[in-house]
SEVEXGU-336691 format. One line per field, with one value per residue (C-alpha): residue number from 1; x, y, z. Coordinates in nm, 3 decimals, decimal comma. Example, Ala and Ser with C-alpha at 12.3 -4.5 7.8 and 13.67 -1.06 7.14 Angstrom:
BEGIN
i	1_2 .
xx	1,230_1,367 .
yy	-0,450_-0,106 .
zz	0,780_0,714 .
This chain:
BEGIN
i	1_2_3_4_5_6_7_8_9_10_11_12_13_14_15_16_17_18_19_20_21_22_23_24_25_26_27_28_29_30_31_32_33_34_35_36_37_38_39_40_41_42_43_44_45_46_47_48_49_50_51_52_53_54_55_56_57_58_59_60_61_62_63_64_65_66_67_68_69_70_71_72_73_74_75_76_77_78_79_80_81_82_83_84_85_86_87_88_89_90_91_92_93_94_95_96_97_98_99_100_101_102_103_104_105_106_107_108_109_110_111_112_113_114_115_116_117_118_119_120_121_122_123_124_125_126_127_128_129_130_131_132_133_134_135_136_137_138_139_140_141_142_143_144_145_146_147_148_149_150_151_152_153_154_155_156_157_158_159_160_161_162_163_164_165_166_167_168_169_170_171_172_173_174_175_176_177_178_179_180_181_182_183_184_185_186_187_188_189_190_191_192_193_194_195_196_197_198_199_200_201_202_203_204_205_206_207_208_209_210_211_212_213_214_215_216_217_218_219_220_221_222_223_224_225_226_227_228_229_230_231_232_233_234_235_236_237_238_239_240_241_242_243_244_245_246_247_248_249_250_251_252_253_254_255_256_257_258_259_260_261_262_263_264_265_266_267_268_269_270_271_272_273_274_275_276_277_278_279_280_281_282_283_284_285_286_287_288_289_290_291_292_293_294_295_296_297_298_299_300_301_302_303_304_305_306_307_308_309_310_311_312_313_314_315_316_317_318_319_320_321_322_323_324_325_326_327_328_329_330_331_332_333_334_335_336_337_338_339_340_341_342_343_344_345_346_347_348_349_350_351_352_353_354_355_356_357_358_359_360_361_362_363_364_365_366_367_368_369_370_371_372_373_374_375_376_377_378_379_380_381_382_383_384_385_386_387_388_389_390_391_392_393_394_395_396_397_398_399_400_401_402_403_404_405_406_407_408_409_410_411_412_413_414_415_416_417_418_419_420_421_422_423_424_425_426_427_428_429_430_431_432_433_434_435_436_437_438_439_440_441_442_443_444_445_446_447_448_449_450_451_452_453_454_455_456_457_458_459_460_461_462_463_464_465_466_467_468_469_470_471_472_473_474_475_476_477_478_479_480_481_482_483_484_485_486_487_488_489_490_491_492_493_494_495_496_497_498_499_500_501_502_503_504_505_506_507_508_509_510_511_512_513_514_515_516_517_518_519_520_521_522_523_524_525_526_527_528_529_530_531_532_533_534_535_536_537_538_539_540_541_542_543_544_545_546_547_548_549_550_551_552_553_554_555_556_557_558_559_560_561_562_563_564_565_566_567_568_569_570_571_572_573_574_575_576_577_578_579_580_581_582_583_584_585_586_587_588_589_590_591_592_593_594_595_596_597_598_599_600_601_602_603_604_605_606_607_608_609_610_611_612_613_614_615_616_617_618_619_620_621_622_623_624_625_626_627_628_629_630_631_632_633_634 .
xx	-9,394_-9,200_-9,249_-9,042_-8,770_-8,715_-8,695_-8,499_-8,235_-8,242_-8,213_-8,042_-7,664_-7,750_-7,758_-7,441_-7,056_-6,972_-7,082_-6,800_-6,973_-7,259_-7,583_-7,731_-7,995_-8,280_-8,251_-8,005_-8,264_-8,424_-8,039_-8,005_-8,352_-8,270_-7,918_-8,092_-8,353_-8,059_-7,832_-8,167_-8,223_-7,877_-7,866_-7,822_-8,036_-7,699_-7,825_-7,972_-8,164_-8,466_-8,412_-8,261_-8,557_-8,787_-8,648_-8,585_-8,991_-9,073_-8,856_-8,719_-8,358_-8,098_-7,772_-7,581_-7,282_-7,064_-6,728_-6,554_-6,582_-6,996_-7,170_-7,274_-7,319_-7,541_-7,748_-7,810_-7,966_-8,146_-8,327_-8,423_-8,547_-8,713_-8,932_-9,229_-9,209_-9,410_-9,341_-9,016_-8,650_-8,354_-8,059_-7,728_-7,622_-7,252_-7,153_-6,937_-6,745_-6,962_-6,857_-6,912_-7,261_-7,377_-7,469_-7,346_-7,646_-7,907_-8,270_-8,358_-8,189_-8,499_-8,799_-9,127_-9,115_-8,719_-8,532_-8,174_-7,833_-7,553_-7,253_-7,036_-6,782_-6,458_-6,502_-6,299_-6,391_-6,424_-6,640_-6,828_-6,868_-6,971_-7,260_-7,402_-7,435_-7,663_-7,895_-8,150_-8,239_-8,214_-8,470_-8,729_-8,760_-8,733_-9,003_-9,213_-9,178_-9,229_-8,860_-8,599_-8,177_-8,041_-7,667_-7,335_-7,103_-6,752_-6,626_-6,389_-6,682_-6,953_-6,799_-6,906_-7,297_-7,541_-7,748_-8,035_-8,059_-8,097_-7,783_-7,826_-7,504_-7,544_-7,385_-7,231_-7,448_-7,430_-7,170_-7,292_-7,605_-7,469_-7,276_-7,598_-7,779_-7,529_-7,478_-7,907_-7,926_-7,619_-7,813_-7,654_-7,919_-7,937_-7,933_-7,587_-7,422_-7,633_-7,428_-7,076_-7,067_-6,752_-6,490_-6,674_-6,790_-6,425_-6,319_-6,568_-6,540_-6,264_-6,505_-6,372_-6,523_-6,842_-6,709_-6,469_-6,737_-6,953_-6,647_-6,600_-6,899_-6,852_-6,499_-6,718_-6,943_-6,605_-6,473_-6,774_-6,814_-6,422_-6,507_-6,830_-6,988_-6,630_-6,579_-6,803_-6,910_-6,576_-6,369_-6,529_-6,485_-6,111_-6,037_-6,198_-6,074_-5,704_-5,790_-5,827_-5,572_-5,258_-5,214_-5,018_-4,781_-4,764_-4,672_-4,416_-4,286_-4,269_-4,118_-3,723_-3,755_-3,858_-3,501_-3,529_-3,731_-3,902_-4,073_-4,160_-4,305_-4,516_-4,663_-4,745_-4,882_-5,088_-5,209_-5,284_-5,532_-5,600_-5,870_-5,760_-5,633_-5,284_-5,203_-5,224_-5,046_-4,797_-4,736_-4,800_-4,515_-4,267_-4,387_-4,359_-4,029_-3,956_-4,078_-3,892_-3,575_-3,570_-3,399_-3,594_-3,496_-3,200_-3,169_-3,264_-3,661_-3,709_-3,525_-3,784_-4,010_-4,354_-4,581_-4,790_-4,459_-4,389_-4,706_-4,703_-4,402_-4,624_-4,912_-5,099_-5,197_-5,421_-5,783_-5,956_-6,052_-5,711_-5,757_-5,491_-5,590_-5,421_-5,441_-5,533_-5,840_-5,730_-5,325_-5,415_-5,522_-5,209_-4,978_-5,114_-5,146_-4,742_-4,613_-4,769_-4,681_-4,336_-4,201_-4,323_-4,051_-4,298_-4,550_-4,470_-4,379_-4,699_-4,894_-4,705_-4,728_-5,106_-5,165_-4,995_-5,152_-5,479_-5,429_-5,364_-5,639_-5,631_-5,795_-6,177_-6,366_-6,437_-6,052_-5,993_-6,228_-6,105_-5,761_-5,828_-6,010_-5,801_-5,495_-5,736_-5,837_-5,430_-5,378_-5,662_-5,582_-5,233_-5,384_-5,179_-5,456_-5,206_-5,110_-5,448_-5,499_-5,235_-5,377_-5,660_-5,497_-5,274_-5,567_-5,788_-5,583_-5,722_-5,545_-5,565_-5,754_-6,148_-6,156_-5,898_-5,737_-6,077_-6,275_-6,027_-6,016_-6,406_-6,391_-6,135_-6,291_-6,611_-6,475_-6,270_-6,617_-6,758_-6,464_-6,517_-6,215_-6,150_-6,451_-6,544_-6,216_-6,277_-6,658_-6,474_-6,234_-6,524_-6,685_-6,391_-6,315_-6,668_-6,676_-6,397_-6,316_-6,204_-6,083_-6,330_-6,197_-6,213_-6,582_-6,713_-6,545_-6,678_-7,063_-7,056_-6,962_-7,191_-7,495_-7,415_-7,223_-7,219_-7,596_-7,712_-7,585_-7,545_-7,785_-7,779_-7,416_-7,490_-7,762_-7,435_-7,178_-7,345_-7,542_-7,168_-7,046_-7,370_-7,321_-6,942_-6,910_-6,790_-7,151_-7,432_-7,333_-7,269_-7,340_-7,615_-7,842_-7,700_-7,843_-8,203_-8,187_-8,120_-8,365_-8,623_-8,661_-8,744_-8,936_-8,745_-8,456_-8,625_-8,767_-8,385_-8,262_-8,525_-8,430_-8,050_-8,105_-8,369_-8,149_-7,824_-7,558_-7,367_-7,433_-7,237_-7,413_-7,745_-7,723_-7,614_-7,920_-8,204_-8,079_-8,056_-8,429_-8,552_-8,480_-8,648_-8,970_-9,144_-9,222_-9,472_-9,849_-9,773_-9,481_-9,749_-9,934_-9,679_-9,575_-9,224_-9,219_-9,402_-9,188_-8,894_-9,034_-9,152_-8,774_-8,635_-8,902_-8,769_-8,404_-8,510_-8,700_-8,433_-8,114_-8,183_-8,345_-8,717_-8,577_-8,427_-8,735_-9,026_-9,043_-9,044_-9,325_-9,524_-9,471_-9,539_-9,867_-9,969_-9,931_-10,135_-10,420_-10,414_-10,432_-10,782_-10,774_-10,847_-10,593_-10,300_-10,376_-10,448_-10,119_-9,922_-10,029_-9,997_-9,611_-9,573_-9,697_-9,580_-9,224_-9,286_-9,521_-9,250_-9,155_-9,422_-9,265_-9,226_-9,608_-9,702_-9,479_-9,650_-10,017_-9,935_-9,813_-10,107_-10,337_-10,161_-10,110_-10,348_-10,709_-10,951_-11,061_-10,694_-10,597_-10,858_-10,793_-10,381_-10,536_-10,693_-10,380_-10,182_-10,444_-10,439_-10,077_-10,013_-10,291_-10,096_-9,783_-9,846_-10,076_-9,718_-9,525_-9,808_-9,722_-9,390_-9,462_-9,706_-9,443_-9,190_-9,138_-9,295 .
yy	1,549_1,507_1,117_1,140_1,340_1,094_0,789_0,970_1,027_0,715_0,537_0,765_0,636_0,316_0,326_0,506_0,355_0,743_0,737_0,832_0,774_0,571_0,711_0,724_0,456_0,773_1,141_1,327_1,495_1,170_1,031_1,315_1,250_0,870_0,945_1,180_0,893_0,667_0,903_0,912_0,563_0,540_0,860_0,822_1,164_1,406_1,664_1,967_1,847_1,876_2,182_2,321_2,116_2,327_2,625_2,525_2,466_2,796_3,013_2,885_2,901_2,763_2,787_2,498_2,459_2,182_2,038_1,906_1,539_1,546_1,520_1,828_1,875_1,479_1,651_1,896_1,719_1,447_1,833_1,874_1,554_1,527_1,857_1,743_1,711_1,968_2,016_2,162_1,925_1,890_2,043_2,192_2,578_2,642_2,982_3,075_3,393_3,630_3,880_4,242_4,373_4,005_3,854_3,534_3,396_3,453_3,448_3,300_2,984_2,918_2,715_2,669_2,455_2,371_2,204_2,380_2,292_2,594_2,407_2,640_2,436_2,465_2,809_3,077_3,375_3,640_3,410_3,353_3,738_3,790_3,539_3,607_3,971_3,835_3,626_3,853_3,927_3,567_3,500_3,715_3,523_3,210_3,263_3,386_3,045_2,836_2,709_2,592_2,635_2,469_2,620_2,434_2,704_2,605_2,542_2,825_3,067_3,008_3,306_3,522_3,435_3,566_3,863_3,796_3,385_3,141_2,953_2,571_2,377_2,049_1,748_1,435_1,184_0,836_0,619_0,298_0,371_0,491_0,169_-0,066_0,169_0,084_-0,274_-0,356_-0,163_-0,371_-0,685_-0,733_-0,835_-0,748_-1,166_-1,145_-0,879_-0,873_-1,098_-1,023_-0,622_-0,613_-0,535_-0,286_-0,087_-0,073_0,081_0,315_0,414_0,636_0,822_0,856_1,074_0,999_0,946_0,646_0,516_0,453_0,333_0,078_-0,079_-0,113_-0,263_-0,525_-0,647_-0,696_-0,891_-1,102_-1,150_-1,284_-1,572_-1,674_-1,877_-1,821_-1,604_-1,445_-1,041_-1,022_-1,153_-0,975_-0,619_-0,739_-0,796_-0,412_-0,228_-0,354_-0,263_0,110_0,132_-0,119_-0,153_0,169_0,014_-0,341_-0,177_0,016_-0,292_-0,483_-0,202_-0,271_-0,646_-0,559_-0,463_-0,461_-0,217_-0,499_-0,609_-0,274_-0,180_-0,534_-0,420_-0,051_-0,191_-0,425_-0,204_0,018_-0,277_-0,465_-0,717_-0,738_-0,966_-1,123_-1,071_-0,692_-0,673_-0,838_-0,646_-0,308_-0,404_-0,404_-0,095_0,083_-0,073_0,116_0,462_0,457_0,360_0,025_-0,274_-0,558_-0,944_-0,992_-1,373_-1,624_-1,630_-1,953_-1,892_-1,644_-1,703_-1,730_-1,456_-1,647_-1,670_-1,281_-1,196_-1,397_-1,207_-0,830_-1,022_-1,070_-1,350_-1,501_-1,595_-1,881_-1,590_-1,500_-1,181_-1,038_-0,924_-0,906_-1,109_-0,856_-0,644_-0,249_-0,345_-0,238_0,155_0,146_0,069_0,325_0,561_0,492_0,491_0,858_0,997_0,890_0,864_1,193_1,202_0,862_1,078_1,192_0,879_0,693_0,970_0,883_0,537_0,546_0,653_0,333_0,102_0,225_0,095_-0,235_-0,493_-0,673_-0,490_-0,408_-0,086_-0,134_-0,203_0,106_0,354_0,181_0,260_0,617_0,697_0,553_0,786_1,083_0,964_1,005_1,337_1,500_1,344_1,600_1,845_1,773_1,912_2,011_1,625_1,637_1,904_1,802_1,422_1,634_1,839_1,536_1,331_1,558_1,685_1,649_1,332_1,107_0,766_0,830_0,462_0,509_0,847_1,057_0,843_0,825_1,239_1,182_0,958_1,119_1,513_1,340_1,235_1,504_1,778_1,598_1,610_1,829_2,006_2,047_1,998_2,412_2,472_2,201_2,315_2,677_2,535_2,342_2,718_2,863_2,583_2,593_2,955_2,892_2,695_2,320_2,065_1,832_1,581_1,822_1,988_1,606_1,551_1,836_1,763_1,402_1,509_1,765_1,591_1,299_1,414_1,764_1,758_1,563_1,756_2,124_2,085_2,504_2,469_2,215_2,382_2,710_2,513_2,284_2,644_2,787_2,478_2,449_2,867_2,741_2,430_2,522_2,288_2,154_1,847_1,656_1,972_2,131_1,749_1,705_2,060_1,971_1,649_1,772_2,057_1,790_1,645_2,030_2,280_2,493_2,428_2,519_2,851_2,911_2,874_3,047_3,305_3,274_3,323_3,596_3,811_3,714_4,051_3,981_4,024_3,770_3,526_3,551_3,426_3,096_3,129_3,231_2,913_2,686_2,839_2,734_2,342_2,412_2,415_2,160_2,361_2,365_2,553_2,795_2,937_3,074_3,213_3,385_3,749_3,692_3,363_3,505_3,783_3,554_3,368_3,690_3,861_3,471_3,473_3,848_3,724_3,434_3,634_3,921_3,659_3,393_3,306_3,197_2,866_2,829_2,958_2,860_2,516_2,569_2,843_2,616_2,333_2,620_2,676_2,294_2,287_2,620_2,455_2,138_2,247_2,263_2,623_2,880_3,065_2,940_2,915_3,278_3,377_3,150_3,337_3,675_3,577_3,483_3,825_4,052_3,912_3,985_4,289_4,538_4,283_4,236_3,980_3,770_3,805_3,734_3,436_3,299_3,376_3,242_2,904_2,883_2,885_2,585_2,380_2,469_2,507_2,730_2,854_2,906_3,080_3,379_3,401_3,470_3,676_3,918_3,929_4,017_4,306_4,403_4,413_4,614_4,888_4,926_4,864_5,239_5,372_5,357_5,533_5,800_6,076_6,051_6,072_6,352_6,515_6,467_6,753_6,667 .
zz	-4,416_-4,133_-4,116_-4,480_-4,398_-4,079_-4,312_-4,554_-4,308_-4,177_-4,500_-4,729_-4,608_-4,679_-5,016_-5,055_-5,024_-4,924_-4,531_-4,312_-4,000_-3,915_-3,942_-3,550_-3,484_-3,486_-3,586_-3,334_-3,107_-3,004_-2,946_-2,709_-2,542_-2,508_-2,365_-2,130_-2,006_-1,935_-1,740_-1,539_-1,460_-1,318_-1,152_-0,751_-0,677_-0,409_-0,141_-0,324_-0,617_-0,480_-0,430_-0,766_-0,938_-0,727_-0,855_-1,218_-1,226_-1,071_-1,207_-1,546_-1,501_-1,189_-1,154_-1,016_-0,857_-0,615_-0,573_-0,912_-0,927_-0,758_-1,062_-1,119_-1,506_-1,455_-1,232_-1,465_-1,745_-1,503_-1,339_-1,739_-1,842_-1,492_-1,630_-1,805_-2,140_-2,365_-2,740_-2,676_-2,709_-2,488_-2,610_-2,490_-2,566_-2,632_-2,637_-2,894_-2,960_-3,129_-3,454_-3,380_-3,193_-3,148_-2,847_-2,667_-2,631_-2,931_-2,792_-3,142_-2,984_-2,743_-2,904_-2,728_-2,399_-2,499_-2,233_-2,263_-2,061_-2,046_-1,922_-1,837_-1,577_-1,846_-1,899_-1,739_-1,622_-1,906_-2,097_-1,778_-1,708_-2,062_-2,096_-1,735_-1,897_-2,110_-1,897_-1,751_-2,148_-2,210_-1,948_-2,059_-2,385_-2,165_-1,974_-2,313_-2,442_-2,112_-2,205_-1,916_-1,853_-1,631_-1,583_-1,414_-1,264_-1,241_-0,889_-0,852_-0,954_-0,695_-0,472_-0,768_-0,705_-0,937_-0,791_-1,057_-1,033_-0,795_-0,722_-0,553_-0,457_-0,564_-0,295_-0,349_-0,418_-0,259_-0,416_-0,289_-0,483_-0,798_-0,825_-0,749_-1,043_-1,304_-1,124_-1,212_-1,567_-1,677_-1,576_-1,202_-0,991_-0,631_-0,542_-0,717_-0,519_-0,192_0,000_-0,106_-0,170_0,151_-0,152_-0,360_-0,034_0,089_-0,233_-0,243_0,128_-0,020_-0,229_-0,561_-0,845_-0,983_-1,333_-1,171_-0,981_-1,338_-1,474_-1,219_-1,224_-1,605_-1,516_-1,269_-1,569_-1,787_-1,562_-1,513_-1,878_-1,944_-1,743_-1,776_-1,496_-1,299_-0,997_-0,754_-0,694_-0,484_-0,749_-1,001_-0,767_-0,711_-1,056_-1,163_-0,887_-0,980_-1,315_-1,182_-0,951_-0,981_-1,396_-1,402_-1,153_-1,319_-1,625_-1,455_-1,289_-1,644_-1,855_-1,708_-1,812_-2,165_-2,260_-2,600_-2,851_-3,026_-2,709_-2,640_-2,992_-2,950_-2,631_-2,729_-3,041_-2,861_-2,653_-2,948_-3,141_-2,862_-2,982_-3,329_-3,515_-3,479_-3,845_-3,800_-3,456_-3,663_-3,927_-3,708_-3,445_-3,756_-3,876_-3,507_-3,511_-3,869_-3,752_-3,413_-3,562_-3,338_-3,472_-3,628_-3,490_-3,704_-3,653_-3,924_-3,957_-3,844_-3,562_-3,407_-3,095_-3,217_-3,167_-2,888_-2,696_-2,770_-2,651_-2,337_-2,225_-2,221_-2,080_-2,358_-2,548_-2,865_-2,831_-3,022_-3,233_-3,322_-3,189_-3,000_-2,626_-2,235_-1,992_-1,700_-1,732_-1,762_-1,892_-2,241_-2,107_-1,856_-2,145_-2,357_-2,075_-1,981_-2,331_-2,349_-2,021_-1,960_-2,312_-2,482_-2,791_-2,871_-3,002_-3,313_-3,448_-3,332_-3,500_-3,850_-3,781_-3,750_-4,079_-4,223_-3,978_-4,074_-4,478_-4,338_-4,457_-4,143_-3,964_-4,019_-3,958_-3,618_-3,535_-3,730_-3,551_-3,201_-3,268_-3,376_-3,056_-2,860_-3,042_-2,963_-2,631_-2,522_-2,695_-2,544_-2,197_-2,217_-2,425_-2,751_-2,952_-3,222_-3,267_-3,356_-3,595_-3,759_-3,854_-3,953_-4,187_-4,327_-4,362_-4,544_-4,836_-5,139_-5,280_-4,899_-4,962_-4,917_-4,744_-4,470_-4,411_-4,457_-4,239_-4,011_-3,985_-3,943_-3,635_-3,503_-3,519_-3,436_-3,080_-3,032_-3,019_-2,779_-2,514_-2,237_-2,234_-2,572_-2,724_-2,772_-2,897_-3,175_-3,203_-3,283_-3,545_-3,784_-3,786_-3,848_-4,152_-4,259_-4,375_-4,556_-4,880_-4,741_-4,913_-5,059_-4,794_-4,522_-4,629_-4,652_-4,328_-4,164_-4,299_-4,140_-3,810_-3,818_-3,906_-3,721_-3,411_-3,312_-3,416_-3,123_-2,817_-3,034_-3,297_-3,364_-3,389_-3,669_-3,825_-3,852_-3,986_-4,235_-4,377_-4,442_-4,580_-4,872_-4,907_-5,012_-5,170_-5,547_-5,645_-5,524_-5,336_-4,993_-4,760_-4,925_-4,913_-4,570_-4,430_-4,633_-4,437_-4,134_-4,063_-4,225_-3,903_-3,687_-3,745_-3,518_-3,714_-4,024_-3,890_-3,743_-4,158_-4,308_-4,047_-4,168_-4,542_-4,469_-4,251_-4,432_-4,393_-4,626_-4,993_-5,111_-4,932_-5,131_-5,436_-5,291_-5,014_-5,256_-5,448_-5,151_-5,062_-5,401_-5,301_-4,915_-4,983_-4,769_-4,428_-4,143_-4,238_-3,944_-4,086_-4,374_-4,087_-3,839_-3,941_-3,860_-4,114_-4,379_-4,386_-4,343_-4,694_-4,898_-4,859_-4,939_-5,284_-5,341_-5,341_-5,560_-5,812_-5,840_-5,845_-6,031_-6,396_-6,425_-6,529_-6,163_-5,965_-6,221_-6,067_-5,727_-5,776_-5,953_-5,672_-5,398_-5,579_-5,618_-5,253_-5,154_-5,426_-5,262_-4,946_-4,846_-4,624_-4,751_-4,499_-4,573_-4,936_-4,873_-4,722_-4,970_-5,256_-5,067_-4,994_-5,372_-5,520_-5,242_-5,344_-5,723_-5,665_-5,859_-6,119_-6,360_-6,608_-6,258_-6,230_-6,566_-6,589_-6,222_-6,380_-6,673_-6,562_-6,257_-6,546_-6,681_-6,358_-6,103_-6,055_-6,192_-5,849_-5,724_-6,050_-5,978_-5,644_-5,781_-6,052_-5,746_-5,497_-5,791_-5,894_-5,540_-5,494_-5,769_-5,716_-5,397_-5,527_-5,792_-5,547_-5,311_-5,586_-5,716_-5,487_-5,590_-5,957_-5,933_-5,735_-5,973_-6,254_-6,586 .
């Protein structure tokens, strides 16, 4: 079963022109796994992690802390892939406001042997206070499942230690050794950099953060790959380091000899695609020139500079390609980065004029979704969230073009949940939108990112938002196949639905479940086995039988019994029929109607055995309610 619901998801996108998003090269949880072994191989083990691993094996749970910039939430997930690796998964908890009387952390969110990571380093204090309220609770069940949480304290915390956890402060690891890790994975040998490392150990004698030090070495392999067969390691280190530290000032230093707004618009919009085609820097500079309110070159057309010579001037130029990109390694960022920062009242206009740029055919997809990242990446960098939100809202409306505008909202929520800052605050607003009744942009928006994005570092959070969005969608339709599809591929998800529709509150809500149940019928053999499952699936039958018409739920029963006849065990054939009739024990046309089509469908031997559980259940079904009659005046 589970082999088909992996090839299903894998496949089902590609036969559809109404993917937002790509589908991930495997389901999410073994995106998060393989993300996890990588961080590992270029992880330069800091002072202390011995330590907390020594802990986090023994006792199920460490809390970490250290200076910002060490490393500290890495270190956390190399501790948990370092654990051995049972049939639990790796996934990351984010605490989320709860409604009344619930808790911050559900102990229904722990699966057998699970590997779990409670970031906590953006939080502030209340939230911090609440959830370590929670833990000792929390812990019980962890250690009742052999599960493990690894938790990262923020830094201005760690003088509020934990009286019921271990606490380990985490060091700074080497950063000569985090750059030769990322130097060898990205195909760097040590022959290569051995001999002439004087340049990159000077820079990092300074001991910038972690994250700069990866992005450095990245910077090193860019700069070896723009000139092929050019350069040395120095070089190469000279080029990357300038690209982190001296662009800001170049562009700085260029900005006064730009003088006019043309030149300007053709740098920021350069920056903006850099690496696509000329065509569409073009036509983008004219339309940056439109929305600011600049002038266009009023001379006679044939009296313009050509674009190459426009370009030169902003240090950029035209490839044999003709795609448009800089000269200097990191200008494209810096320009971004200065337009931004030191000309704020640019914003607004470069949000409307990304909209049009993104209808323009020149560009393809990939310029498209580079472009929109690149927007985000700026907004989030200042915190103009509300820039965001309101792209999002503009380009979700019911009558925005599927091809550009809604894909665009896709990518650009998509990157947005993921940021560390933000990311919770955006993780909050697709709950709050997904209990609501989105747009059909929005609600297709909101099921693409959820299956394909937020699923593979908060697959819970997922499984929550994609259940409200199939309970509301006016019909059957995007969110309701994407949920099926998505707890396909985990049992633990499945048991954490049928535990949703079983428990449901609300009565409004279960209609739409007992419906959605009806088309979830493909589970695990142990959920007919476990008291808390079978329980879970006679209340979900009940809801079924009492809500809907026997021409909704005759099917399904008649698959559920195909299934329990072909079996072969006599337990769980058992317990499937028990779950069947216990839900329909009071309702006798439900029973007759089952019988009467088992007869039809099944086999002889599995149609007595339903004949007995439903004799049985309904002796003790009016052996239940004879007091009460007897007792009852005649």
């Amino acid at each position: 079963m589970s082999d088909r619901f992996r090839d299903l998801y894998l496949n089902v996108f590609e036969a559809t022109q109404q993917s937002l998003l790509k589908t991930p090269a495997a389901v999410p949880r073994r995106v998060a796994e393989n993300q996890l072994i990588r961080l590992q191989r270029r992880f330069a083990r800091p002072e202390g992690i011995n330590a907390a691993y020594d802990v986090l094996a023994t006792d199920h749970t460490v809390i970490l802390h250290g200076e910002p910039g060490s490393g500290r939430s890495s270190a956390a997930r190399v501790l948990l892939c370092e654990l051995p690796h049972g049939k639990g998964t790796y996934h990351e908890l984010a605490p989320e406001q709860p409604k009344e009387n619930a808790a911050w952390l559900s102990p229904d969110l722990i699966g057998e042997e699970d590997r779990m990571l409670l970031d906590m380093s953006a939080t502030d204090i209340a939230v911090w206070s609440a959830v370590h309220k929670e833990l000792p609770g929390f812990h019980h069940e962890l250690l009742r499942k052999g599960a493990f949480l690894a938790i990262v304290l923020p830094h201005r915390f760690e003088e509020r230690p934990s009286t019921d956890f271990v606490h380990k402060k985490i060091g700074r690891p080497s950063e000569w050794e985090a750059a030769v890790r990322h130097l060898r994975l990205s195909g760097l040998g040590d022959t290569i950099w051995q001999k002439d490392r004087g340049v990159l150990c000077g820079h990092l004698d300074s001991h910038p953060p972690m994250r700069e030090v990866a992005r450095l070495t990245d910077l090193i392999v860019e700069a070896r790959a723009a000139d092929p067969g050019q350069g040395t390691f120095a070089t190469w280190c000279e080029t990357a380091i300038a690209a982190l530290t001296d662009r800001d000032r170049q562009v700085a230093d260029l900005l006064p000899d730009l003088e006019e707004g043309r030149q300007r618009a053709l740098l920021l919009t350069a920056a903006m695609l850099d690496g696509a085609r000329a065509e569409a820097v073009h036509r983008a500079t004219a339309m940056l020139l439109e929305n600011v309110g600049s002038e266009q070159d009023s001379r006679p057309l044939l009296e313009h500079n050509g674009l190459s010579q426009r370009l030169s001037v902003v240090h950029a130029k035209m490839g044999d390609d003709a795609r448009v990109r800089f000269t200097e390694l990191g200008f494209a960022q810096a320009a971004r980065r200065h337009f931004w920062t030191n000309l704020p009242d640019v914003r607004a206009p470069l949000g409307k004029w990304l909209g049009k740029v993104l209808k323009l055919h020149e560009l393809t997809e990939t310029d498209r979704e580079r472009l929109v990242g690149r927007f985000t990446e700026m907004c989030l960098g200042t915190g103009n969230t509300k820039d965001l939100l309101t792209l999002i809202d503009l380009w979700t409306r019911d009558d925005a073009p599927r091809a550009t505008e809604v894909r665009a909202a896709a990518h650009l929520l998509g990157k947005s949940i993921e940021d560390e800052t933000y990311g919770s605050d955006f993780r909050r607003l697709t709950r709050e939108w997904s209990t609501s009744r989105p747009t059909k942009n929005r609600r297709e928006v909101l099921v693409e990112v959820c299956e394909k994005v937020m699923s593979i570092h908060h697959p819970e959070a997922a499984l929550v938002r994609l259940h409200h969005l199939a309970r509301n969608e006016p019909h059957r339709g995007v969110a309701r196949e994407a949920l099926l599809r998505y707890v396909g591929q985990d049992s633990r998800l499945q048991r954490r639905l049928l535990w949703r529709m079983a428990t449901a509150q609300s009565s409004r809500h279960h209609r739409r479940d007992a419906d959605l149940f009806l088309d979830f019928s493909d589970l695990p053999d142990d959920f007919l086995l476990a008291s808390a499952t079978r329980e879970w699936l006679t209340r979900c039958w009940r809801m079924a039988f009492d809500l809907h018409t026997p021409e909704r739920w005759a099917p399904c029963a008649h698959h559920w019994l195909a299934t329990a006849d072909a079996v072969g065990d006599s337990d769980l054939s058992g317990s499937a029929l028990d779950i069947l009739v216990n839900a329909a024990a009071s309702r006798y046309p439900v029973l007759s109607r089952v019988y009467a089509d088992a007869r039809r469908s099944v086999s002889p031997t599995l149609s007595a055995q339903l004949l007995r559980t439903i004799n049985r259940a309904q002796t003790a079904y009016f052996s239940q309610r004879s007091p009460d009659l007897e007792a009852s005046p005649s």
